[in-house]
GUMARFI-204462 format. One record per residue (C-alpha): x negated, y, z; residue number from 0; residue in one letter. Coordinates in nm, 2 decimals, always signed. Example, Ala and Ser with C-alpha at 12.3 -4.5 7.8 and 13.67 -1.06 7.14 Angstrom:
       X       Y       Z  pos  code
   -1.23   -0.45   +0.78    0     a
   -1.37   -0.11   +0.71    1     s
% end
This chain:
       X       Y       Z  pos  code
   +0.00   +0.00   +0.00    0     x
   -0.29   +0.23   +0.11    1     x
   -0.65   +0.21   -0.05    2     x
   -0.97   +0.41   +0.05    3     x
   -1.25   +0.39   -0.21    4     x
   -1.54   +0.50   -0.12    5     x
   -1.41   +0.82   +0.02    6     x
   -1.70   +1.07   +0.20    7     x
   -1.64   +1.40   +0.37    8     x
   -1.91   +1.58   +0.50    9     x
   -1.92   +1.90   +0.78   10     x
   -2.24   +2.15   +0.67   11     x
   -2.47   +1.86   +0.77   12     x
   -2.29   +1.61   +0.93   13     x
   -2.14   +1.33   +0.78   14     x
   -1.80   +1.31   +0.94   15     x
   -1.71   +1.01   +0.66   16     x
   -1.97   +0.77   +0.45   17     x
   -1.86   +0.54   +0.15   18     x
   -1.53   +0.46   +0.34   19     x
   -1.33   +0.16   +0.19   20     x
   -1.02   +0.02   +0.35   21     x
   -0.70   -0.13   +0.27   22     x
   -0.35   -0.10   +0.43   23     x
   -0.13   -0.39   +0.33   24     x
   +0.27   -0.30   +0.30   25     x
   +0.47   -0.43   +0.63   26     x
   +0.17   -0.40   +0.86   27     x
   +0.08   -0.27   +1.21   28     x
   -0.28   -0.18   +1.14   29     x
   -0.50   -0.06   +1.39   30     x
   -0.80   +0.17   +1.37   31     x
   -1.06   +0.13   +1.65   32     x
   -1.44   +0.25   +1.71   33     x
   -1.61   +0.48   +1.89   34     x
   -1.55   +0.88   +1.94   35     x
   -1.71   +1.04   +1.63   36     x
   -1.69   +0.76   +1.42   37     x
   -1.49   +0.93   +1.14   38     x
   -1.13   +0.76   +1.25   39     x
   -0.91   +1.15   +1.25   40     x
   -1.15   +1.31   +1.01   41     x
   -1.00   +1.00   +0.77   42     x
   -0.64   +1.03   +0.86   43     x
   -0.68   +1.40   +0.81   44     x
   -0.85   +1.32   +0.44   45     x
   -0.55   +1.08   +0.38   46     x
   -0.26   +1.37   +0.46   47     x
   -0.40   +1.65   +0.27   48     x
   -0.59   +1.83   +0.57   49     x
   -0.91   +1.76   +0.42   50     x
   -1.00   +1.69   +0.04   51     x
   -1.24   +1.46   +0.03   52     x
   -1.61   +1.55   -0.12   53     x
   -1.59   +1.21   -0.33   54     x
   -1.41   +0.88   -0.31   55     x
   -1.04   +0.82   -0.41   56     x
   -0.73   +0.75   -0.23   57     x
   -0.42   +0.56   -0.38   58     x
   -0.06   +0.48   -0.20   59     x
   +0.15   +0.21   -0.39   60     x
   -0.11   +0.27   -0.64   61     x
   -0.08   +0.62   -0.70   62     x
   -0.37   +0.87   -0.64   63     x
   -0.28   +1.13   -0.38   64     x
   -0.64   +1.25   -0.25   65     x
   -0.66   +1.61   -0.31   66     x
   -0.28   +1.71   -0.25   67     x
   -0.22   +1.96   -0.01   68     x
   -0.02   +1.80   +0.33   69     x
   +0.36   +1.93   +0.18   70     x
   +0.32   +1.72   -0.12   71     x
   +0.19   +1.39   +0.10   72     x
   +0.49   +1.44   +0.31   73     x
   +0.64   +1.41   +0.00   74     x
   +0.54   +1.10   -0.09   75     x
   +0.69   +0.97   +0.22   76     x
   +0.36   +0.95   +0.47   77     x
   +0.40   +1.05   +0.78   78     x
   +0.16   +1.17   +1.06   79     x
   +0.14   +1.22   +1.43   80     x
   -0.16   +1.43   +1.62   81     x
   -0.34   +1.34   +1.94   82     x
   -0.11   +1.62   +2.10   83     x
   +0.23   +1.62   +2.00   84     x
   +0.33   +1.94   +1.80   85     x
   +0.70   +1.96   +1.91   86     x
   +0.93   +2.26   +1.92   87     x
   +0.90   +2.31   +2.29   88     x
   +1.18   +2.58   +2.34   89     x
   +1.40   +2.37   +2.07   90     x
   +1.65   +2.05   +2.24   91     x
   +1.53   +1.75   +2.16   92     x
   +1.81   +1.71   +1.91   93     x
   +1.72   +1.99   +1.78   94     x
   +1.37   +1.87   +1.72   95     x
   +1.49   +1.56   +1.58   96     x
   +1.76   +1.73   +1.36   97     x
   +1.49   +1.96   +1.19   98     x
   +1.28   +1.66   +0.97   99     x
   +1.50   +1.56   +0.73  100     x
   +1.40   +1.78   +0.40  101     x
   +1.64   +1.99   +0.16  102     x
   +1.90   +2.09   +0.44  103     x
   +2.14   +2.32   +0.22  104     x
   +2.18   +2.57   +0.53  105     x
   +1.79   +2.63   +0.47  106     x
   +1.91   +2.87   +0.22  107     x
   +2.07   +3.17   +0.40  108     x
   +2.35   +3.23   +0.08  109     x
   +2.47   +2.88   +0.14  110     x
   +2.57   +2.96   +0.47  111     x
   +2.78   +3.26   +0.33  112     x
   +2.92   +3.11   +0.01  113     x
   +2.92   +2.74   +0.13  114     x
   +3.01   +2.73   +0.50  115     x
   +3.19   +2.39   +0.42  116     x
   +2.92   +2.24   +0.27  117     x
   +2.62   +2.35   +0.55  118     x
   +2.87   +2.23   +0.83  119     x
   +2.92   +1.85   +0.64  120     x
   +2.56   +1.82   +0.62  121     x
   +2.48   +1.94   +0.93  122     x
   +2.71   +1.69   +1.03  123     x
   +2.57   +1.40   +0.90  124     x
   +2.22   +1.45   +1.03  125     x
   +2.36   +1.51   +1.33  126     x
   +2.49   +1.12   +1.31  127     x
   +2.21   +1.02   +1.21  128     x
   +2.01   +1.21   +1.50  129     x
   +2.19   +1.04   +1.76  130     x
   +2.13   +0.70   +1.61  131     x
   +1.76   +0.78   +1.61  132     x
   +1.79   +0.90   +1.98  133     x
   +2.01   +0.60   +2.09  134     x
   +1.68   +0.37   +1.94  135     x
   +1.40   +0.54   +2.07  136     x
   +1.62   +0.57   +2.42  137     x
   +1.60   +0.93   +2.42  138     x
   +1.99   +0.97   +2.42  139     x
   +2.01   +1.09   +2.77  140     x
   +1.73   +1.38   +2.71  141     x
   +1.92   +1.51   +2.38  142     x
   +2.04   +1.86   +2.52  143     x
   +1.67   +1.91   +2.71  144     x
   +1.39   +2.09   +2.63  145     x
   +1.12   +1.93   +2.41  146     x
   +0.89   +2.12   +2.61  147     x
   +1.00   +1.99   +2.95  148     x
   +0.95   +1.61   +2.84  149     x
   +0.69   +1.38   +2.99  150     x
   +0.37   +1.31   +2.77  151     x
   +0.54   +0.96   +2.71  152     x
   +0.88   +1.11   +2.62  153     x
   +0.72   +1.33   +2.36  154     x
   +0.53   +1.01   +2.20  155     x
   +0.89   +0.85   +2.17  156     x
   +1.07   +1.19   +1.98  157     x
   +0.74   +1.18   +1.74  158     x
   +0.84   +0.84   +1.69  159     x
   +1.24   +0.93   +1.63  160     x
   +1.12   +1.26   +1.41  161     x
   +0.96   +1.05   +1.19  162     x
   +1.23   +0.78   +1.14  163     x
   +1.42   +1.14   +1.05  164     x
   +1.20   +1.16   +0.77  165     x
   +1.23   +0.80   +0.65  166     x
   +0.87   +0.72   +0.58  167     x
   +0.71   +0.46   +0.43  168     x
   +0.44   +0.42   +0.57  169     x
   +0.36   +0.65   +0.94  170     x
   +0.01   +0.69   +1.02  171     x
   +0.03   +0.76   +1.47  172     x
   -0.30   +0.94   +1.58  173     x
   -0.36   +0.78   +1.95  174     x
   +0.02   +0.73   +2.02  175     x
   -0.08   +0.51   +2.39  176     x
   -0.27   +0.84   +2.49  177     x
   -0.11   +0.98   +2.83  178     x
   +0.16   +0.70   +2.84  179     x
   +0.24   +0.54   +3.15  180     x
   +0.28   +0.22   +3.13  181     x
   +0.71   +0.12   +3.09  182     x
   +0.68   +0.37   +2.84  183     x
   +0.40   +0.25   +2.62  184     x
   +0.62   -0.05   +2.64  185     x
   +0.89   +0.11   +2.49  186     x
   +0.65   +0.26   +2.22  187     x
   +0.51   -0.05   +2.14  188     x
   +0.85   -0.19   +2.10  189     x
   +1.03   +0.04   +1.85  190     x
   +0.69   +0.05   +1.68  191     x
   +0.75   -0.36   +1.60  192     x
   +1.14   -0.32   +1.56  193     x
   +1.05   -0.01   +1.30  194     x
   +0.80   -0.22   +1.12  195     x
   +1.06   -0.54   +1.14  196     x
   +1.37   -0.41   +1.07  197     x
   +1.32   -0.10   +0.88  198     x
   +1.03   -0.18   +0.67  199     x
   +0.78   +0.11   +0.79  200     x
   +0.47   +0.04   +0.77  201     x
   +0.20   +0.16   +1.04  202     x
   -0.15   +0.29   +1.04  203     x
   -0.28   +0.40   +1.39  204     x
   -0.59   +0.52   +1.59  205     x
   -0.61   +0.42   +1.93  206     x
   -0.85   +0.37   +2.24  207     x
   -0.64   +0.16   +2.42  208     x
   -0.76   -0.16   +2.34  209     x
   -0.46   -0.37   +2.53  210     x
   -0.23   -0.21   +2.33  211     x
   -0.44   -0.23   +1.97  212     x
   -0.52   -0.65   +2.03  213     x
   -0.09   -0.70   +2.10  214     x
   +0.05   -0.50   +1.91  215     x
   -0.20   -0.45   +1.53  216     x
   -0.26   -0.69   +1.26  217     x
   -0.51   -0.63   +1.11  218     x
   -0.79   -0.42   +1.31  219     x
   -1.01   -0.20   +1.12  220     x
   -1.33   -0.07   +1.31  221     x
   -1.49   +0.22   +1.22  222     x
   -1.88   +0.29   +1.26  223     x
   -2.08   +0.60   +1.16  224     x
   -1.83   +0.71   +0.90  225     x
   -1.72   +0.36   +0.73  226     x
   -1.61   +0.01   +0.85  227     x
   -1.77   -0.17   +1.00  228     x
   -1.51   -0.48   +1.08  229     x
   -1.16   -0.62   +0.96  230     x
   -1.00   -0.92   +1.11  231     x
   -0.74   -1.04   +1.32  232     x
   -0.76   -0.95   +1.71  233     x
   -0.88   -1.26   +1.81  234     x
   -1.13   -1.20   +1.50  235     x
   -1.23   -0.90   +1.61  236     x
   -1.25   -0.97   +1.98  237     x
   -1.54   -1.24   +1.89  238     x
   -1.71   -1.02   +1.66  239     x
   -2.04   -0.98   +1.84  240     x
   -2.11   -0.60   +1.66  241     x
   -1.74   -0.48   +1.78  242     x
   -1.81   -0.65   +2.12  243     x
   -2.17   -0.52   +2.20  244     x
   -2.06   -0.15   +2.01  245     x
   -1.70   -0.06   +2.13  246     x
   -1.55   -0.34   +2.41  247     x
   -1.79   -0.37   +2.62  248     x
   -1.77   -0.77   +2.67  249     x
   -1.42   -0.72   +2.81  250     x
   -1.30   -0.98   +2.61  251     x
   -1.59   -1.26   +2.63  252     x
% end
């Protein structure tokens, strides 16, 4: 579904990214480990159109998309998350939800003088369709708070419902564990599996935690100095003497 080639993106000096190749496969949960500074955001960033890459190519469902700005990735039904959630803190949480989906017809400020009717149906319907996502990500209780007054948990989970908003193909989560207690990450990890199960998204994801990256991803990708350095199953990847001696520490011998 996703294919790096031999992508490289370089900071004055520093080479952030260094002959990357990887492959995402359609359906998957695949995780993204290695060390801080490896080059794990700096690709995710090259992938969304926050970066252009300096050389290398990037193709989803075989289609090149490295060099288009982040609008036009959106576009192509990829979605991202950050380290820190970028919510609309002084918007509801419904509100926050109800804002993803694109081409709202009330967007337009005429419409809402010469088609009232229309506006209001729409508005309507993703409204529905809000409340679905909320009732899934079991945030239907917090609807009418403020984004801004949700736990770090609870703001991982309305990432998670504004991207179902935006019906993605394929979501790429930047550190989605990070300051998530731990009944929540179960809830997380679980929508993440029903999402990829039942409604065909497929994920891409960064994360430190390794607990959550050896039950929940299929393949793990590790990253090293820019490229990667290690694909495989979990169990793969937990015997790998590099990944062991370099990023777990021996936890799992």
């Amino acid at each position: 579904m996703l294919e790096i080639k031999e992508v490289d993106k370089s900071f004055g000096g520093v080479k952030a990214v260094c002959d990357c190749s990887l492959r995402v496969e359609e359906g998957s949960i695949t995780g993204l480990i290695g060390p801080n500074g490896a080059g794990k955001t700096t690709l995710f960033n090259v992938i969304t159109g926050y970066y252009k890459p300096d050389t290398g190519s990037i193709l989803f469902e075989g289609e090149g998309i490295d060099g288009l700005p982040p609008h036009q990735i959106f576009r192509k039904r990829i979605y991202r998350t950050f380290q820190i959630t970028r919510e609309f803190a002084q918007m509801t949480v419904l509100e926050n939800v109800m804002l993803m989906p694109e081409n709202q017809i009330g967007e337009k400020i005429w419409n809402i003088w010469f088609r009232p009717a229309s506006v209001r149906r729409q508005e309507k319907t993703i409204q529905e369709k809000a409340l679905e996502v909320l009732e899934f990500v079991e945030l239907i209780d917090l609807k009418d708070e403020y984004a801004g007054s949700l736990s770090g948990g609870q703001k991982k989970l309305l990432e998670l419902a504004r991207s179902m908003m935006a019906e993605p193909r394929m979501v790429l989560l930047d550190e989605p564990g990070a300051g998530v207690n731990l009944t929540l990450m179960k809830k997380l990890m679980a929508n993440i599996r029903k999402l990829c199960e039942e409604k065909k998204i497929t994920f891409f994801l960064i994360e430190h935690d390794m607990d959550l990256v050896m039950n929940l991803c299929n393949p793990v990708i590790v990253m090293s100095e820019g490229k990667m350095l290690a694909e495989g199953t979990p169990e793969e990847i937990k015997n790998d003497e590099r990944v062991l001696e370099a990023y777990l520490g021996g936890q799992y011998r």
